[in-house]
N, C-alpha and C positions, 0 to 999 in steps of 0.2 A: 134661411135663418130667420130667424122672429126677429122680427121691429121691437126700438125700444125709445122710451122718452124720449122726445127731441124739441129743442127748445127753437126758435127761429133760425138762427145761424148754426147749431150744436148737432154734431149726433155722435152715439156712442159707439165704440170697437168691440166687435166676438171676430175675434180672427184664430182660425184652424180649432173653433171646438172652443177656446180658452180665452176666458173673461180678462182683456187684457188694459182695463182699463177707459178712460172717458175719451177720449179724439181729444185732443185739444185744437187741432186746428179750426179755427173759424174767421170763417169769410168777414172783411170787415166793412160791406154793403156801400164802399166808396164804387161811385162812378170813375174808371180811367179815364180822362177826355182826349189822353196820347196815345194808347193803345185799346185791345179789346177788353171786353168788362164781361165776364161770364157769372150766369145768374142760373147757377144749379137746380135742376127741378129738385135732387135730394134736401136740398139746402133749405126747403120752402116747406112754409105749415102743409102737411100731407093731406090732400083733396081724401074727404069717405072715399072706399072703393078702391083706391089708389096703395102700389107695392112699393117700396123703396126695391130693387134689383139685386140681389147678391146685399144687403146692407151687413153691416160691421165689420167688413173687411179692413185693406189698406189700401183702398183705393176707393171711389165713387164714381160708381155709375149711372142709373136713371131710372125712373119711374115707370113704372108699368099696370096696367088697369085703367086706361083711361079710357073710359069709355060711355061719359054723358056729360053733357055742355055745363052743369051745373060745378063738374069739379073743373075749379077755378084754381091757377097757380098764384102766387103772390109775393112779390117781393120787396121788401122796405130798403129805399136805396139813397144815398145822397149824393148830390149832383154838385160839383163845384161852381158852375155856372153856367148860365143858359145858352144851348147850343141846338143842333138838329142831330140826329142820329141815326143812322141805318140799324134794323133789326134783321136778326137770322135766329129761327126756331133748328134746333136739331132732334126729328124728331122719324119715328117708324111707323108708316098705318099698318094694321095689322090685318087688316079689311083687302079684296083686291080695288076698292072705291079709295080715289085722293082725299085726301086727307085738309080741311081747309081748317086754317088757323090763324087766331086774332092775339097783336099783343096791343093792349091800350096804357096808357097813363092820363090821369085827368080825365079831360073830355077830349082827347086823342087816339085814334086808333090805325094800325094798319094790320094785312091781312096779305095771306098767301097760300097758296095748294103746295101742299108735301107729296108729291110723287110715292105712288104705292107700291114699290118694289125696295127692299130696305131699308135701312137707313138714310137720312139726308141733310145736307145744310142746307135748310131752305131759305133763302135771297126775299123776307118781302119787299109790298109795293110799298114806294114810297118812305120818309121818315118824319120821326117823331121828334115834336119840338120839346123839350127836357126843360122844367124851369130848374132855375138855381133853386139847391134847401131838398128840404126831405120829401120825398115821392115814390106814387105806389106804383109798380110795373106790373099787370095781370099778363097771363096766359089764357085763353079758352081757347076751347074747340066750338067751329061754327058748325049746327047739323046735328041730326039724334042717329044716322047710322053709323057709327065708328067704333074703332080699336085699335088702340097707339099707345103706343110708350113715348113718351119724352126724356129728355137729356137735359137740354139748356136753350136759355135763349142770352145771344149774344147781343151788345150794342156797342156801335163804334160809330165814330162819325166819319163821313166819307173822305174827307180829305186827309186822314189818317189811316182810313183803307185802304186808299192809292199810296199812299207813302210808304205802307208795310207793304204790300204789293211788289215795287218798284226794289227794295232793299231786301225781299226774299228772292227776289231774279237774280240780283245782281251776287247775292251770295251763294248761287247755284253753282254743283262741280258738275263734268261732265261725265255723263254716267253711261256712254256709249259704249264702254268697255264691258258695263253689265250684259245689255242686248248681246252683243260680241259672242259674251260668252254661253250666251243660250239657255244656262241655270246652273246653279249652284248647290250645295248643300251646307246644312247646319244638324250639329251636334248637340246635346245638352248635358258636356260633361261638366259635373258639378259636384258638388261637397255631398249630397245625397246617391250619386252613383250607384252601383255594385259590380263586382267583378263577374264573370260567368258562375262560378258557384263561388259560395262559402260568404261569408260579414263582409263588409265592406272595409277597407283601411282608411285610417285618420288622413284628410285632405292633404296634407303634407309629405305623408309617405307615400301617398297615391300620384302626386306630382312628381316626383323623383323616381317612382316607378314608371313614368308613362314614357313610351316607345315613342317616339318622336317619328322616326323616320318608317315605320313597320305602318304610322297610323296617315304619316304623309303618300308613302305607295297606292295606299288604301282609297283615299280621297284622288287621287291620279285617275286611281284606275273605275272610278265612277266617271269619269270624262268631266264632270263638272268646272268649269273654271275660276269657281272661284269657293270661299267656307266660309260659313258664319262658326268664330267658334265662342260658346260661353264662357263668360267670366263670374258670372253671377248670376244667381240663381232664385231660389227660396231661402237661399241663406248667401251672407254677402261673404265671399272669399273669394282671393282674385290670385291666379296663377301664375305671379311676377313679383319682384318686391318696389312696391309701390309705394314709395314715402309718404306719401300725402293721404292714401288709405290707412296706414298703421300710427299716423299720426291721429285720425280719427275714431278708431279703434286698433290698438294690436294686436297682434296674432293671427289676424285676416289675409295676411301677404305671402310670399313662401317667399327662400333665398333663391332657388331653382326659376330662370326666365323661361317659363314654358312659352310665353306667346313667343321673346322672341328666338327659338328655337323654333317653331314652328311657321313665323312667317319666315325663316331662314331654309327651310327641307321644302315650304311648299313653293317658292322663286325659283328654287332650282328643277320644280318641276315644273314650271308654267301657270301655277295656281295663286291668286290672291288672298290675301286673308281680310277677312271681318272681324270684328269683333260684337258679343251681343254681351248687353248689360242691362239689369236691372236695377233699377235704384234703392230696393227693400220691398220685403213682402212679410207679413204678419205672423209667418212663421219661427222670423228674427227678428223676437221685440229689442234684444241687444243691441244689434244694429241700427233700427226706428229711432232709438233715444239717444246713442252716440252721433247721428248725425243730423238730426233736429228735425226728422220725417214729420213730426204731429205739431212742430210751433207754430203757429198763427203768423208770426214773421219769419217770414220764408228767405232771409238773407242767410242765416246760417245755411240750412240745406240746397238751396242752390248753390251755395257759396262754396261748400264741401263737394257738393256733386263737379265744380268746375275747375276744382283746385285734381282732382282725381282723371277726370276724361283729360284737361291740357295736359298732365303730366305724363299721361300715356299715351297721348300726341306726341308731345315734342319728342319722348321714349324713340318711339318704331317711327317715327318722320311718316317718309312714303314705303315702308314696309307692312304699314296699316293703309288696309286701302278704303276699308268704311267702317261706322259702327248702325248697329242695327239695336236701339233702346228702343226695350221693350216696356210696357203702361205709359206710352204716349196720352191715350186720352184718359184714362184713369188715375194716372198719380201725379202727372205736371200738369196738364189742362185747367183744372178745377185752383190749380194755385193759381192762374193767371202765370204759367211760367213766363219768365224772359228769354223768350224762345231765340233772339237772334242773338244774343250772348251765349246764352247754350250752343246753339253751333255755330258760333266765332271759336268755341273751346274746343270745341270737337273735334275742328280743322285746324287746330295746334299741332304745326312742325311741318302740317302739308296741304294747302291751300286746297285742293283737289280731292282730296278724302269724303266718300261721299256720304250721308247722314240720313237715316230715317227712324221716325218717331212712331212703332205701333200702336195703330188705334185700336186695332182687335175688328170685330165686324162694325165698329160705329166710322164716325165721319174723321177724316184727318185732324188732328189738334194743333196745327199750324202750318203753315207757307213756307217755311224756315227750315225746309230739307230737302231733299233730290231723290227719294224716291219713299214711294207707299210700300209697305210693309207684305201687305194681303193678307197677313194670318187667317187660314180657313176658306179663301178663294178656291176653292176647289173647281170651277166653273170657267174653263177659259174665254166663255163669251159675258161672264158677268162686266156688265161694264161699269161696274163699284169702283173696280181695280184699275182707271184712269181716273185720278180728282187731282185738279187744279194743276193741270202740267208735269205732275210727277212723273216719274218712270215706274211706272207699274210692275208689282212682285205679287206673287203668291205663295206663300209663305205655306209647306203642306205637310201633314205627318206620314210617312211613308211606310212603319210598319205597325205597332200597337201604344203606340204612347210618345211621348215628347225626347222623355228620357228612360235610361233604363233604371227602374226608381224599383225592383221589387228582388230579392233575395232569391238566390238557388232555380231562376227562368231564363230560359235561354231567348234571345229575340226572336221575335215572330218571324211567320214571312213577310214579306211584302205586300202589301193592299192591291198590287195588278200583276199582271203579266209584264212582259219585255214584249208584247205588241202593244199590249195596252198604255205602255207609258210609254212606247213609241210615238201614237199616236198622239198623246197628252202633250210630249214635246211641240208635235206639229201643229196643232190647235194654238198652243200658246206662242209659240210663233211668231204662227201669222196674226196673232192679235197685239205683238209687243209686249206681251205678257215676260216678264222672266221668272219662273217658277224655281224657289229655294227649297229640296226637300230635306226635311228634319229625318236624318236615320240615328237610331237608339243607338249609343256607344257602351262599353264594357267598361270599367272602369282602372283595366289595362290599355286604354285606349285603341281597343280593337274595335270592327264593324263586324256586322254581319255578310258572312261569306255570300248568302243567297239574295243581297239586298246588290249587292257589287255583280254580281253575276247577273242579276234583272240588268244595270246599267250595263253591262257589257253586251250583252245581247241584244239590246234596245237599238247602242250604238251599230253594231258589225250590220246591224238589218238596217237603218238607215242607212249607212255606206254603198250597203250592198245596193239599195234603192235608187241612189245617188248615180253609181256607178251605169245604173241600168238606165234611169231617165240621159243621161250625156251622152 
């Protein structure tokens, strides 16, 4: 997407193709000195040479081209009062050479090596003394061989490190039933669906059409233990009637509880249910503006965001066993969400319910969940997929796409064999891996027969395996 004007704090929105207007969100360059204080590379005068990432979407990501010490990052920031503060660069060398990097203010500076294998929070040495009043925070890169993208650079003072540290432990569930379960699947049935042939039906008659217990067997008989299933998508509709969504916008809700009919056929098979949500995507500028995605004060939309997740906590209690939000570091990150209210809401009705924040392939966007996402972990030995004690997922697409998003195509096969993803099981495994695979649904809520039959043979040959090694 081409770059457009951007003022210090400002930039503008092209989401899906469609000129949809100015972003109004903008960062208001206060230091937090109670929590983190995130300092967008998008956010900053653009270094020559230098790409804003995907820019005009609904979400922000990071900067890419960087590649000579001259482009400098810069941020005009105000400090309430003078303090020390730890620095973390979030950033990727693109180079197989570390990556060293310097943040200064004043006549202050510290520095640290970003490991050359993806993305990273990198920890530097040392902190920075911050005067009260207005002050300039740089970025450079130390060294002429490099190629990195940047993200953000974060600052926090350490003894409020340790106290967010201390208070995302303590609001940890335990997710041993995940491992347990060995892996899961996830679906992306949503308002864009289609059936195996013919137009799609209105989100409403497609709920009240959907096979509940034809589509619970189905998920059974993938041995899977647990679903992620969607609620939301590129467009925000939620498969239950949700007072506090239809309060936000109407017509978004159906009368039909599909979730809970669904966590109701999958209990009685052994399976747990997920839920996955999105908070809004650019697709639905309807939904952006009814729930305050682009206001610069972020008390309505988190506000709305919390009124909606408790309510479908307290809903399914413990018949919801996790939610899986999706643009963790893209769409709450960059607000400075208030990540440990976010999931206090989460875990509305069941203390134990477990929460994670997708970051996609960049660095987790808070301490404030129980497990990593992995979207695109494909790599059971990557070792991305452990950051900061979580419980590790990889999160994979299994046959041609996310969802079944295209008119009159039947779903693919599958991307391996039933040895092949035998073996894929055992790899991740042994790494504590728990791998969720995404299989394309119908939009009668049917799978594909040849994706359940890969899991069925995958399983009878481990068995068989089992059988033999005892």
């Amino acid at each position: 997407m081409k770059s457009n004007p951007t003022t210090l704090w400002g930039v503008a929105v092209l989401a899906a193709g469609v000129w949809m207007g100015t972003e109004s969100f903008v960062p208001d360059g206060r230091v937090n000195p109670d929590d983190y204080t995130v300092l967008m590379a998008v956010d900053a005068p653009l270094p020559s040479g230098c790409q804003r990432f995907q820019h005009g979407g609904h979400g922000k990501f990071y900067v890419e081209g960087w590649t000579r010490p001259e482009q400098v990052f810069r941020w005009e920031v105000d400090v309430p009062e003078t303090d020390e503060y730890a620095v973390n660069v979030l950033a990727r060398p693109r180079h197989k050479a570390a990556l060293t990097v310097k943040v200064s203010c004043a006549d202050q500076s510290v520095t640290g090596r970003v490991a050359c294998a993806g993305w990273r929070r990198q920890v530097l040495d040392g902190t920075l003394r911050l005067l009260s009043g207005r002050q300039t925070i740089t970025l450079e890169a130390v060294g002429t061989n490099f190629a990195a993208s940047v993200m953000s650079v974060e600052l926090v003072r350490p003894v409020v490190r340790e106290r967010l540290q201390k208070a995302a432990r303590a609001l940890r569930s335990d997710t041993g039933w995940m491992i347990q379960a060995r892996y899961g699947v996830m679906v992306h049935w949503t308002s864009q669906s289609f059936p195996r042939h013919g137009p799609r039906k209105p989100y409403d008659e497609a709920v009240r059409m959907f096979d509940v217990d034809r589509f619970a067997d189905q998920v059974e008989a993938t041995g899977a233990g647990f679903l992620v299933f969607t609620t939301s998508h590129a467009e925000m509709y939620f498969p239950s009637p949700v007072q506090s969504l239809e309060r936000i916008l109407p017509g978004r809700t159906t009368a039909r509880d599909l979730v809970g009919e669904l966590a109701a056929a999958l209990e009685k098979r052994g399976v747990k249910l997920m839920l996955y949500y999105h908070p809004g995507a650019g697709s639905d500028a309807t939904w952006l503006r009814a729930c305050g995605f682009w206001e610069s004060d972020t008390r309505k939309f988190f506000g709305n965001w919390m009124a909606v997740i408790g309510e479908v906590g307290e809903r399914y209690r413990d018949k919801l066993a996790g939610w899986w939000f999706d643009d963790g570091a893209i769409s709450y990150y960059y607000r400075s969400a208030p990540w440990k209210e976010l999931t206090r809401f989460a875990k509305a009705g069941y203390s134990q319910r477990v929460v994670g924040y997708n970051p996609w392939e960049l660095p987790v966007p808070t301490l404030f969940q129980d497990f990593h996402c992995g979207e695109g972990f494909t790599d059971p030995n990557d070792e991305r997929a452990h950051q900061d004690g979580l419980t590790a997922c990889a999160t994979l697409v299994t046959e041609g796409d996310w969802g079944h998003f295209q008119q009159d195509r039947e779903i693919g096969c599958p991307r391996w064999t039933a040895e092949q993803l035998g073996r894929h099981l055992q790899q991740f495994a042994a790494r504590r891996v728990v791998p969720i695979f995404n299989l394309e649904i119908y939009q009668d809520g049917a799978l594909s027969p040849r994706s359940i039959a890969m899991f069925q043979e995958a399983l009878g040959k481990r068995h068989s395996d089992e059988r033999k090694s005892s």
